[in-house]
C-alpha positions as CSV (number, residue, x, y, z in Angstrom):
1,X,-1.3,35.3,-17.2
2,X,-4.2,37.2,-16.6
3,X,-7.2,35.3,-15.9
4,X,-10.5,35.6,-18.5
5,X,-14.0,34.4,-18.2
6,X,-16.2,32.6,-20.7
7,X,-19.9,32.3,-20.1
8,X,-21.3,28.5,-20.8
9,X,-24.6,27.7,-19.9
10,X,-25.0,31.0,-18.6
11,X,-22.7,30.4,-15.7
12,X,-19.4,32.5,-15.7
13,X,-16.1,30.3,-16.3
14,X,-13.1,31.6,-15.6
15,X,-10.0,30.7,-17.9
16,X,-6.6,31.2,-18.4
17,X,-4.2,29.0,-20.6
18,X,-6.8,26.2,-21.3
19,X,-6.3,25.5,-25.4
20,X,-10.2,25.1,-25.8
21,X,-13.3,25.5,-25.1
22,X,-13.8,21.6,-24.0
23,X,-11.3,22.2,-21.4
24,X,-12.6,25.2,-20.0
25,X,-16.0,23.3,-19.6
26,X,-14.5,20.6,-17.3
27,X,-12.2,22.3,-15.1
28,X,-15.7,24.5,-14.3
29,X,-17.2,21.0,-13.8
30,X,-19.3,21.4,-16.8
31,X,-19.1,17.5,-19.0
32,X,-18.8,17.5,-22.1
33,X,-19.1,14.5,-23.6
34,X,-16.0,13.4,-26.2
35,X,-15.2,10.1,-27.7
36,X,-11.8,11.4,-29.2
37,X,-10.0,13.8,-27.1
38,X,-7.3,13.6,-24.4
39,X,-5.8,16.8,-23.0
40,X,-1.8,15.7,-24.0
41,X,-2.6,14.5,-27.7
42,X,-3.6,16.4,-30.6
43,X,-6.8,17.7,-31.4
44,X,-9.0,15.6,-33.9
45,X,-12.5,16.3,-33.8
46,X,-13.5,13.1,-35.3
47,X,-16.3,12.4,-32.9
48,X,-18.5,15.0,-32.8
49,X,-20.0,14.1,-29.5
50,X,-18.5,17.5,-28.3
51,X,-20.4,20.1,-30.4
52,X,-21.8,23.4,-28.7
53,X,-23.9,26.2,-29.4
54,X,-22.9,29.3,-29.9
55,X,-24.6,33.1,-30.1
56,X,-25.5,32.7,-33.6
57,X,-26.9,29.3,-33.1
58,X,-24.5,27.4,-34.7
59,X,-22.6,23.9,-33.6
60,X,-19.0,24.0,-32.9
61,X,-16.7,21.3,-31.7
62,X,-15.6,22.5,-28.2
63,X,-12.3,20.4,-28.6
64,X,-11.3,22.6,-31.3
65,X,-13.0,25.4,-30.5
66,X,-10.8,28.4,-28.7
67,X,-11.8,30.2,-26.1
68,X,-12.5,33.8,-25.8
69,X,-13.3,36.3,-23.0
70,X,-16.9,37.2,-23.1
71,X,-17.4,34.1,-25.5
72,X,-21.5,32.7,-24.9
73,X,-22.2,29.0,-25.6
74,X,-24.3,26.6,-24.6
75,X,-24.0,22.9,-24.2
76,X,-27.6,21.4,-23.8
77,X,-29.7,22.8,-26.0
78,X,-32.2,21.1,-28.2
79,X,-30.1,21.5,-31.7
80,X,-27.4,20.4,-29.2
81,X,-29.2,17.1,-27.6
82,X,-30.3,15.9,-30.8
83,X,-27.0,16.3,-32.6
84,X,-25.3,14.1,-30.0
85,X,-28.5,11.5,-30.1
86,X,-28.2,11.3,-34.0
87,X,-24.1,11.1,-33.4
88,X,-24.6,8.3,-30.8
89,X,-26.5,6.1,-33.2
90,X,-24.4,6.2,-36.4
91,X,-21.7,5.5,-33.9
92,X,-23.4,2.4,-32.5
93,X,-24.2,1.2,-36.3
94,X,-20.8,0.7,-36.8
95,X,-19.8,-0.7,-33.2
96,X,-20.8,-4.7,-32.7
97,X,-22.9,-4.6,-29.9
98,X,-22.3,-7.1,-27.7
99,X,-22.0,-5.4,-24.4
100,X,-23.3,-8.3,-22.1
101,X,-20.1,-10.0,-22.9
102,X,-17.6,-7.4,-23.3
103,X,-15.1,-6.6,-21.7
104,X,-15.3,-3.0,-21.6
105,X,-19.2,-3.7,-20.3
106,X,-20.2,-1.0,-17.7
107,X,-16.9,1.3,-18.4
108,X,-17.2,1.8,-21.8
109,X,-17.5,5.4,-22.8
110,X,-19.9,4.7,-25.8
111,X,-21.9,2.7,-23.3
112,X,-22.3,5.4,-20.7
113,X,-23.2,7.9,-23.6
114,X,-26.0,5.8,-25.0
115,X,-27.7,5.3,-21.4
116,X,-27.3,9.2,-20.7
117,X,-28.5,10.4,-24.3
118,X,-31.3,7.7,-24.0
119,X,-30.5,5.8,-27.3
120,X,-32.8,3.0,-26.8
121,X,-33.2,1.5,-30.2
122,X,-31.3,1.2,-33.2
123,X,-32.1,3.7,-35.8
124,X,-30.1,2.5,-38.7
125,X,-30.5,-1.3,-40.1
126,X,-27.4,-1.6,-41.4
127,X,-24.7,-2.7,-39.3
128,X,-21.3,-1.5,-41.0
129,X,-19.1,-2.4,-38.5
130,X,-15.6,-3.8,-39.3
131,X,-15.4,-7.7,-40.6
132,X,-11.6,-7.7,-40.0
133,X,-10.3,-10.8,-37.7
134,X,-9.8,-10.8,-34.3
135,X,-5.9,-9.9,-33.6
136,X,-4.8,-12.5,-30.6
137,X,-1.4,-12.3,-31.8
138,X,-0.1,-10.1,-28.8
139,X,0.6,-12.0,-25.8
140,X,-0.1,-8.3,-23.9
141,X,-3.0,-7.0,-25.4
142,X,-6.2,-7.7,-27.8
143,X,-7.2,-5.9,-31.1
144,X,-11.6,-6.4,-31.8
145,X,-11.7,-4.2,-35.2
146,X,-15.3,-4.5,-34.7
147,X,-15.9,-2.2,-32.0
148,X,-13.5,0.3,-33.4
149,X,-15.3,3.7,-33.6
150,X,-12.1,5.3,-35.2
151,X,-12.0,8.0,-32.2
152,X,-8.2,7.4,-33.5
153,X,-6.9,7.6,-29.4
154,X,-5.2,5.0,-29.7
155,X,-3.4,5.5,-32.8
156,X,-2.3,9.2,-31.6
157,X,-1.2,7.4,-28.3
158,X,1.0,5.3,-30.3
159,X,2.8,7.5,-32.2
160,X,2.4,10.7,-30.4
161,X,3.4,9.5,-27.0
162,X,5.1,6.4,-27.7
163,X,6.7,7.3,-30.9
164,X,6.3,3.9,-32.0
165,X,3.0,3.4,-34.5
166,X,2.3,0.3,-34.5
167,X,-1.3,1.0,-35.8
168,X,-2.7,3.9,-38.2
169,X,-5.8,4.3,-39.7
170,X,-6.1,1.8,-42.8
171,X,-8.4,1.9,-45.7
172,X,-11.7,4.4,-46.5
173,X,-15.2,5.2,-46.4
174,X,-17.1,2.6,-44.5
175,X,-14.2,0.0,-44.6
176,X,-11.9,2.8,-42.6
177,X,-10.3,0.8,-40.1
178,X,-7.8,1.1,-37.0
179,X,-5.1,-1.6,-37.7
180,X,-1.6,-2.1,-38.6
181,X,-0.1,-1.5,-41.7
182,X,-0.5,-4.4,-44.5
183,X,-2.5,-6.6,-43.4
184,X,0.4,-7.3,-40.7
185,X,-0.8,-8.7,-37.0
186,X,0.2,-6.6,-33.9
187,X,3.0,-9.4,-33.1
188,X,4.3,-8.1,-36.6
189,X,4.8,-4.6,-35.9
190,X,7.2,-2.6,-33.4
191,X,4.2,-3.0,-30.6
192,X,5.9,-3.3,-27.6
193,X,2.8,-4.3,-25.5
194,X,2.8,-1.1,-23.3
195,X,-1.0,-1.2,-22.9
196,X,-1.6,2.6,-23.3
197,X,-3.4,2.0,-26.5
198,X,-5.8,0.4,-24.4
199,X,-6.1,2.6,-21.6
200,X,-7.1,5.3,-24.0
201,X,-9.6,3.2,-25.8
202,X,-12.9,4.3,-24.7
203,X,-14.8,1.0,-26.1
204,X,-13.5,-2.2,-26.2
205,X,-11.6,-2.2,-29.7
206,X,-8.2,-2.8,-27.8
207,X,-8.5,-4.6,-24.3
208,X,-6.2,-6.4,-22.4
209,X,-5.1,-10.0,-23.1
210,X,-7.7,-11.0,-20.1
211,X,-6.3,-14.4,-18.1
212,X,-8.7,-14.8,-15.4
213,X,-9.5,-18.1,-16.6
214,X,-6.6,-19.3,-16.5
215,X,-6.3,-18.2,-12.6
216,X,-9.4,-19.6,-11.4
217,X,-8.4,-23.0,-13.0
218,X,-5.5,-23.0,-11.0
219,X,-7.0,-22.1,-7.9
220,X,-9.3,-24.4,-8.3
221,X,-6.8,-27.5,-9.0
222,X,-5.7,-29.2,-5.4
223,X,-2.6,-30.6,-7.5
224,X,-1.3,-27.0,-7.6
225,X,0.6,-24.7,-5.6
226,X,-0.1,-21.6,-6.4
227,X,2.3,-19.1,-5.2
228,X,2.1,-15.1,-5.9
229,X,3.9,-12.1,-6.0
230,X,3.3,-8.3,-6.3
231,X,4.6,-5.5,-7.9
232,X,4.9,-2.3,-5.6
233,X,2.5,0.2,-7.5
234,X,0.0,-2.7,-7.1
235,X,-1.2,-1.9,-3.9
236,X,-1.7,1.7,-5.3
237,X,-4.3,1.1,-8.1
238,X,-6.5,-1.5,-5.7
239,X,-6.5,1.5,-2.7
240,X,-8.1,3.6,-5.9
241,X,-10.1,0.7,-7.1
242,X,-11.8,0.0,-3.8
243,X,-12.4,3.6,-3.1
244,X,-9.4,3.5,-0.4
245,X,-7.2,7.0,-0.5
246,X,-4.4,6.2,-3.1
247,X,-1.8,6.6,-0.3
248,X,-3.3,4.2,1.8
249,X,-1.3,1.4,2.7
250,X,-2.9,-2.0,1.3
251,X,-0.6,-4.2,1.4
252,X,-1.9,-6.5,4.1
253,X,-5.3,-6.3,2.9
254,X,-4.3,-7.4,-0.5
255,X,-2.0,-10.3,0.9
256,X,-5.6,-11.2,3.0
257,X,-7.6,-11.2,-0.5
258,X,-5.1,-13.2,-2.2
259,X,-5.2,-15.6,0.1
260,X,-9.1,-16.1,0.3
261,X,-9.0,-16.2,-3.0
262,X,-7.2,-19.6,-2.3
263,X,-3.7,-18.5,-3.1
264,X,-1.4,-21.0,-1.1
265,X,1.9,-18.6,-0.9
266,X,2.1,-15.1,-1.3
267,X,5.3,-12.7,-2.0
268,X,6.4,-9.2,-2.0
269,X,8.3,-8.4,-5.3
270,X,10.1,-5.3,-3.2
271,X,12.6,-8.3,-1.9
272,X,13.5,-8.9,-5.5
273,X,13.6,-4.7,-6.8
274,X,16.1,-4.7,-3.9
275,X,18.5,-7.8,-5.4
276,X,17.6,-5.4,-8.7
277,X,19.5,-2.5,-7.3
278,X,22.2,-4.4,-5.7
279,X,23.2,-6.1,-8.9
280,X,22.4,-3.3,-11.1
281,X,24.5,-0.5,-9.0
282,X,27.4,-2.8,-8.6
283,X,27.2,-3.3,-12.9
284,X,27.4,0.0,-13.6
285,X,30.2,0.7,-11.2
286,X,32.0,-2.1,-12.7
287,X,31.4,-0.4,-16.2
288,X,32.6,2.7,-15.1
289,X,36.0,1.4,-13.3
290,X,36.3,-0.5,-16.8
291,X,36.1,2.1,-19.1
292,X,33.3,0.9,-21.1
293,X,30.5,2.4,-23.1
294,X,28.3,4.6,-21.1
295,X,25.4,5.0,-20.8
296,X,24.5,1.9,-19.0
297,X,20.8,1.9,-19.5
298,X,18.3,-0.3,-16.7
299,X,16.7,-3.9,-17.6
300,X,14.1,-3.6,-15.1
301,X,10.8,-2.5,-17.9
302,X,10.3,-5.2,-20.3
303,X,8.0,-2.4,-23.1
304,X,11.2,-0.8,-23.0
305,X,13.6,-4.0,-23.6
306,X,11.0,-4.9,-26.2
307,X,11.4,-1.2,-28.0
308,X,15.6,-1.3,-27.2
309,X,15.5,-4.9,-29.5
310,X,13.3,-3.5,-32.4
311,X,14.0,0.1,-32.4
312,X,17.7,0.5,-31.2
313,X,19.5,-3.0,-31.2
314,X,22.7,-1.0,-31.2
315,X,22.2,-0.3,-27.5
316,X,21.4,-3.6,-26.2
317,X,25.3,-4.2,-25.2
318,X,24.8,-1.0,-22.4
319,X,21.5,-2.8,-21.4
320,X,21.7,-3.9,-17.5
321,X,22.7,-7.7,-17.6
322,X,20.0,-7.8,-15.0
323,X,17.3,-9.4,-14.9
324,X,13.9,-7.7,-13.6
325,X,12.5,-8.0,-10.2
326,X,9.5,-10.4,-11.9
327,X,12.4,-12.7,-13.3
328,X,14.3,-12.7,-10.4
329,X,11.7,-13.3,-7.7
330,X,10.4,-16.3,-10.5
331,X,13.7,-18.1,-9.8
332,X,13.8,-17.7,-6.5
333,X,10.2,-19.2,-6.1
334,X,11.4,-22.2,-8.6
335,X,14.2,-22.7,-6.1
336,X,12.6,-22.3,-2.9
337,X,9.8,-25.1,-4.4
338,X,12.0,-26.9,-6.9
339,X,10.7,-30.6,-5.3
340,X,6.8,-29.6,-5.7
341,X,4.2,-29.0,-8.5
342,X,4.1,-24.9,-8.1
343,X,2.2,-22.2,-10.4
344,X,3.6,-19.3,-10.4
345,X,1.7,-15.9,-10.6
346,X,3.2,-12.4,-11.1
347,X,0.3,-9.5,-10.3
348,X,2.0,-6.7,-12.3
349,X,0.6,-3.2,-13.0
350,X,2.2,-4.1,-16.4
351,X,1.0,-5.7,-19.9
352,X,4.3,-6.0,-21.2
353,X,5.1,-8.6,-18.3
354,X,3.1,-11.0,-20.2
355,X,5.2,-11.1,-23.1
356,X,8.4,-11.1,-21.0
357,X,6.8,-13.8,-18.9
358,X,6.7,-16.2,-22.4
359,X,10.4,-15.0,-24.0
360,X,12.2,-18.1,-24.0
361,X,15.1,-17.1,-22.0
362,X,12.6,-17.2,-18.8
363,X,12.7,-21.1,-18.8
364,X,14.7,-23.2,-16.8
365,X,14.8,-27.2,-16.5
366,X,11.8,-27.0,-19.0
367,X,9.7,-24.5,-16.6
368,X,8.9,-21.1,-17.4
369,X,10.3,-19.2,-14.8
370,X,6.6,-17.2,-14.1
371,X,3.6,-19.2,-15.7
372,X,1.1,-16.0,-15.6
373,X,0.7,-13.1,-15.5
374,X,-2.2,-11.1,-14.3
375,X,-3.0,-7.5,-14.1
376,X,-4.1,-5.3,-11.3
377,X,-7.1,-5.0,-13.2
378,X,-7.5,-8.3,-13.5
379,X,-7.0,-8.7,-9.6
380,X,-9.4,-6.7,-9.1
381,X,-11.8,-8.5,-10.9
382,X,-10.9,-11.6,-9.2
383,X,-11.4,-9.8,-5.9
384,X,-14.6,-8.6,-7.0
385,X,-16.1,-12.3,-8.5
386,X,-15.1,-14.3,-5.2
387,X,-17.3,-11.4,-3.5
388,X,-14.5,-10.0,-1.1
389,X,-14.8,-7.2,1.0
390,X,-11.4,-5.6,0.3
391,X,-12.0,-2.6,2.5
392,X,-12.9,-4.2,5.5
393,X,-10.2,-6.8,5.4
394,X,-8.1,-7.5,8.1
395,X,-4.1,-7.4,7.5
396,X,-1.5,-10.7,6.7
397,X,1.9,-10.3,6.4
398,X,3.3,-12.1,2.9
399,X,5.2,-15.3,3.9
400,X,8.4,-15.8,5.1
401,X,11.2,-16.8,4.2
402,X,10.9,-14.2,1.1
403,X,9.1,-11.2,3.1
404,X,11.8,-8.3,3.8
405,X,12.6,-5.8,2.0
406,X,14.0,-2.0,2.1
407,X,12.4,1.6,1.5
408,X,14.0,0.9,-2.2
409,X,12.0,-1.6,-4.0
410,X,9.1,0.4,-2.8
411,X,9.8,3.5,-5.2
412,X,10.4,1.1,-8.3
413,X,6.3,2.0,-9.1
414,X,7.0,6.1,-10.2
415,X,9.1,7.1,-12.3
416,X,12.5,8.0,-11.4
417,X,12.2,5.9,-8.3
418,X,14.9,3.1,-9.8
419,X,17.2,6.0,-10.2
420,X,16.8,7.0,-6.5
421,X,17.7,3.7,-5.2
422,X,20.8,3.4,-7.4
423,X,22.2,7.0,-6.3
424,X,21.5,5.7,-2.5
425,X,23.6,2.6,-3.5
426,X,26.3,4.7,-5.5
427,X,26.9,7.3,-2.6
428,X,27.0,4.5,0.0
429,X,25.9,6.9,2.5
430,X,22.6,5.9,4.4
431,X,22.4,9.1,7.0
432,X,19.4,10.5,7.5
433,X,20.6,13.6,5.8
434,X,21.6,12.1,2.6
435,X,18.4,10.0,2.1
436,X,15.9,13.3,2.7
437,X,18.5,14.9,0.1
438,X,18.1,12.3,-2.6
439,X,14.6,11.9,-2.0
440,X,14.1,15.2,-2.4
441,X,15.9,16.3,-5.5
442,X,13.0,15.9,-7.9
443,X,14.7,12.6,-9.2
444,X,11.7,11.1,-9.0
445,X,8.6,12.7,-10.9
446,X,6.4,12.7,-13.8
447,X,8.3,15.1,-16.1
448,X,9.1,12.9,-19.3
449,X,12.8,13.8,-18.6
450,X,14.5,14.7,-15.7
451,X,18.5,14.8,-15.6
452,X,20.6,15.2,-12.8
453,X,24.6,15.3,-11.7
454,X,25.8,13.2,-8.9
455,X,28.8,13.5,-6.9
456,X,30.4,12.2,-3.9
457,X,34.4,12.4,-3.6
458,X,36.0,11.6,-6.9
459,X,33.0,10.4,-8.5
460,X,30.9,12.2,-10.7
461,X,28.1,11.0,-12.5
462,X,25.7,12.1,-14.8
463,X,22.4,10.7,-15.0
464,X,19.2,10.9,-16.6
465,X,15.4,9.5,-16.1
466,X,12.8,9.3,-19.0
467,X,9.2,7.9,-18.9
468,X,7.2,6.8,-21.6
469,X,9.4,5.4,-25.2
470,X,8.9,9.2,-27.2
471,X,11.0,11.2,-24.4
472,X,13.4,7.8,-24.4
473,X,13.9,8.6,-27.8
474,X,14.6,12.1,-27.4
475,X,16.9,11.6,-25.2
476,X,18.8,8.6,-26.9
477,X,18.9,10.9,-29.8
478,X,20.4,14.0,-28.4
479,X,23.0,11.3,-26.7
480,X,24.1,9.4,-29.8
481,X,24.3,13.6,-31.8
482,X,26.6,13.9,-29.1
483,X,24.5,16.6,-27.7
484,X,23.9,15.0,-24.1
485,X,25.9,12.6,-22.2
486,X,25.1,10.7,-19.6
487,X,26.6,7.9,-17.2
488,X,23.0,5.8,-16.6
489,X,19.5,6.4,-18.0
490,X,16.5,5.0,-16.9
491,X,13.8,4.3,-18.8
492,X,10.3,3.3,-18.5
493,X,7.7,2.7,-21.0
494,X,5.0,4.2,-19.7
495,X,4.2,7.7,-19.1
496,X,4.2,8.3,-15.4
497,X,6.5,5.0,-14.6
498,X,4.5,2.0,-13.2
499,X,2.1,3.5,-11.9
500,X,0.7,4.8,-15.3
501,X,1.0,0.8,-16.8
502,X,-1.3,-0.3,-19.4
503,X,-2.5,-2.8,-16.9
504,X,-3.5,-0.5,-14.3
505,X,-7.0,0.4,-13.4
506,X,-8.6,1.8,-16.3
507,X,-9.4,6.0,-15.9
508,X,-12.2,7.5,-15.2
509,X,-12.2,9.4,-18.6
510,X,-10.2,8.2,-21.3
511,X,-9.2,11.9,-21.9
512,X,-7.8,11.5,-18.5
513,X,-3.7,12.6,-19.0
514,X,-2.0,9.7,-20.5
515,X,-0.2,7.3,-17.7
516,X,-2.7,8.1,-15.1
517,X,-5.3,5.8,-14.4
518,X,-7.4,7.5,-12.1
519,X,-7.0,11.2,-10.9
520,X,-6.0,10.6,-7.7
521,X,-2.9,8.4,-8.4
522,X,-1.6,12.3,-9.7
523,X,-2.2,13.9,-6.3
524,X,-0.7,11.0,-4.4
525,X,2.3,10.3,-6.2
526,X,2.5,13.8,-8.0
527,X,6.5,15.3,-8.3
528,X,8.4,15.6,-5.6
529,X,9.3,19.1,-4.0
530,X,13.2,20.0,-4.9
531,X,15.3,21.3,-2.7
532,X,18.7,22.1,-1.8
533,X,21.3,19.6,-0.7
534,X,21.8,19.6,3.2
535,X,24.6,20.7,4.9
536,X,26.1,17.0,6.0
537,X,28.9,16.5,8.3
538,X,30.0,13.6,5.2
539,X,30.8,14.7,2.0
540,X,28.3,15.2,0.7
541,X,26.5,14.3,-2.6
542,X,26.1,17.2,-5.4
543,X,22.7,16.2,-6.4
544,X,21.8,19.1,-9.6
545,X,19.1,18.7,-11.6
546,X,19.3,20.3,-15.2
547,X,16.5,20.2,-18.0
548,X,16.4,18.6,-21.5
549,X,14.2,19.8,-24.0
């Protein structure tokens, strides 16, 4: 396409496919301010923070506004300064204020707008913020209806993305609220504790269910044991967090932090993503020697169990039998400290592991299996209160006997990297050759939906990959039409895999791509370059991917 220019702020900005004017502005490193938008939802122009001049001195919202070649506007101009001034307090009147004991305090969007618009004083009396109760009801997540600012991310996120909508926009005029439907608590709904509602939010109207407390009590009890473990894409969000590049290896710094944060065991979960594979691979070939229902799709998210159980209990018979890498490594840790008074902490970039921590099935002898869990934001947190260093600390290795683990568990954080391990499993082949092949297929990725044929002898396979629960439903539906068939599916809830989890580090911009917490986490774990199958001396694997729409 042939490139075009714009002219904003009298500087020329060159453009091409960009679907507005707002878009145009930032990749030319021009910010706009917006409360609303985010490049893979739908336009709403409900915030107004985003309006521009144009030639005839009028304001236009630059998220809806197209661009043109030759097109003039301007983005700090008087008419332009105090529209967004006036915007900022009307948004603040009906936003509860208390910022010295939020949690958003210091990221908030609506924060950072009113220091750099210098709204100093409220202009309006009235405060008409919402009245509506606290929502607690989640185990993953919290709902404050009173600093709602009915930007309406969050409820596009939900239904756009997720294809679930669990929340809409309820009631009018100054009682317009963000909620779910009739009078109904979030626990109520088909919420499956994903988090991305609140990695969108840009105040602190939906937060996550924060368990700090909780942690430091235990730390700070000599009768415990506390013993931790770690998801893989973990180490990913602190290297970002801590300014460290995202492909950084962390691991032995963050085993050094937990520990002086008075941690008494630490624990990779990799060991346990491994077990994951193992079982899971020999499952499916068992299902497949057996004849029975295919697709066999994987246990290891618990959004997506969550969504499978509300949404499509029909499929739950073709769900892995498997439990996740959390659960496992959580009996293993009951069993390897069965005689002594142990607390057991999962550091997961996940919201949805605190609900599956609490489902009743994850208790044994009268124990939960996993007592807490605790985000990598919250880690960080933690990390940051004790006043820890995390870039200067030296390396530990986690503790034995529970520390090795292959290349496999590793990949679990991006999407498609489940997938990967179970072909390595399925072809039994661990040459060189075969692993570069499979790791370079484009299996894993961030398209929503990826697809791919397997072969190696007589077996052929047909498998499929599908972040975030809209493209799982796409592709569920064009399986049970009979339009697609497939052999396995993988599925994770969130777009991007584990690394774009609700509990992740919170963006930069909350019109940041959904799933990605910070722009770097793209270039470091962006798709993988495809490329043909090697020429093996085994047979070897037919590895082809194909597209679904």
């Amino acid at each position: 396409m042939a490139e075009k220019k714009m002219i904003i702020d009298g500087i020329e900005c060159p453009f091409t496919n960009e679907r507005n004017v707002l878009e145009v502005a930032r990749n030319n490193g021009i910010d706009i301010p917006s409360l609303c938008y985010c490049e893979n939802l739908s336009i709403y122009g409900g915030c107004r923070l985003c309006l521009v001049e144009n030639e005839r001195g009028a304001l236009d919202a630059a998220c809806s506004m197209q661009p043109r070649n030759g097109m003039k506007v301007f983005t700090h101009t008087k008419k332009v300064l105090d529209s967004r001034h006036t915007t900022i307090q009307l948004l603040l009147s009906s936003h509860r204020a208390d910022c010295l004991t939020c949690d958003e305090s210091g990221r908030c969007k609506l924060q950072e707008y009113a220091h750099r618009y210098n709204v100093v004083e409220p202009r309006f009396d009235e405060n008409t913020y919402s009245r509506e109760r606290l929502d607690v009801s989640s185990p993953s997540i919290t709902r404050d209806p009173s600093k709602c600012i009915l930007c309406g991310l969050c409820v596009r996120m939900c239904s756009e993305v997720q294809n679930i909508g669990a929340i809409d926009f309820t009631k009018r005029g100054k009682k317009a609220v963000v909620a779910p439907g009739f009078g109904k608590m979030l626990i109520e709904t088909g919420c499956v504790g994903c988090g991305q509602c609140a990695a969108v939010c840009p105040t602190g109207a939906i937060t996550i269910n924060n368990q700090i407390p909780e942690m430091w009590k235990m730390l700070n009890d000599p009768k415990k044991r506390v013993v931790v473990q770690f998801a893989p894409s973990v180490r990913v969000g602190l290297a970002e967090e801590f300014g460290m590049p995202a492909n950084e290896a962390v691991t032995g710094k963050l085993v050094t932090a937990l520990k002086r944060l008075g941690v008494d065991v630490v624990y990779d979960t990799n060991l346990t993503a491994d077990l994951t594979i193992m079982e899971e691979s020999a499952e499916f070939l068992e299902k497949v020697k057996n004849g029975d229902k295919l697709p066999m799709f994987t246990s290891c998210c618990p959004g997506w169990i969550q969504h499978v159980e509300k949404a499509h209990p029909e499929l739950m018979p073709q769900v892995s039998t498997c439990g996740s890498p959390m659960e496992m490594f959580g009996a293993l840790i009951r069993q390897q400290f069965k005689d002594e008074d142990v607390y057991s902490v999962a550091i997961m970039p996940c919201t949805a592991k605190k609900f599956e921590a609490q489902r009743p099935e994850l208790e044994k002898d009268g124990k939960r299996l996993i007592d807490l869990v605790l985000t990598t934001d919250e880690l960080a947190r933690l990390i940051k209160a004790a006043g820890i260093d995390f870039r200067n600390l030296p390396d530990s290795e986690p503790d034995s006997p529970l520390a090795k683990y292959t290349g496999a568990g590793v990949i679990f954080g991006v999407t498609g990297g489940v997938t990967e391990a179970v072909i390595r499993r399925v072809l039994d082949d661990a040459s060189p050759e075969t692993l570069k092949t499979i790791a370079e297929c484009g299996v894993r990725g961030l398209e929503g939906i990826k697809a791919f044929e397997v072969s190696a002898g007589d077996l052929k396979l047909r498998i499929a990959v599908a972040n975030g629960l809209g493209n799982a439903d796409k592709l569920i539906e064009k399986v049970e039409s009979g339009e697609e068939y497939f052999d396995f599916i993988e599925v994770m809830a969130c777009p991007n895999g584990c690394i774009g989890g609700g509990g992740g580090l919170r963006a930069e911009d909350p019109a940041a791509e959904p799933g990605s917490r910070l722009r770097l986490r793209r270039a470091a774990q962006g798709p993988r370059p495809r490329a043909a199958a090697h020429p093996l001396s085994r047979p070897r694997p037919s590895l082809s991917p194909s597209k679904i729409a």
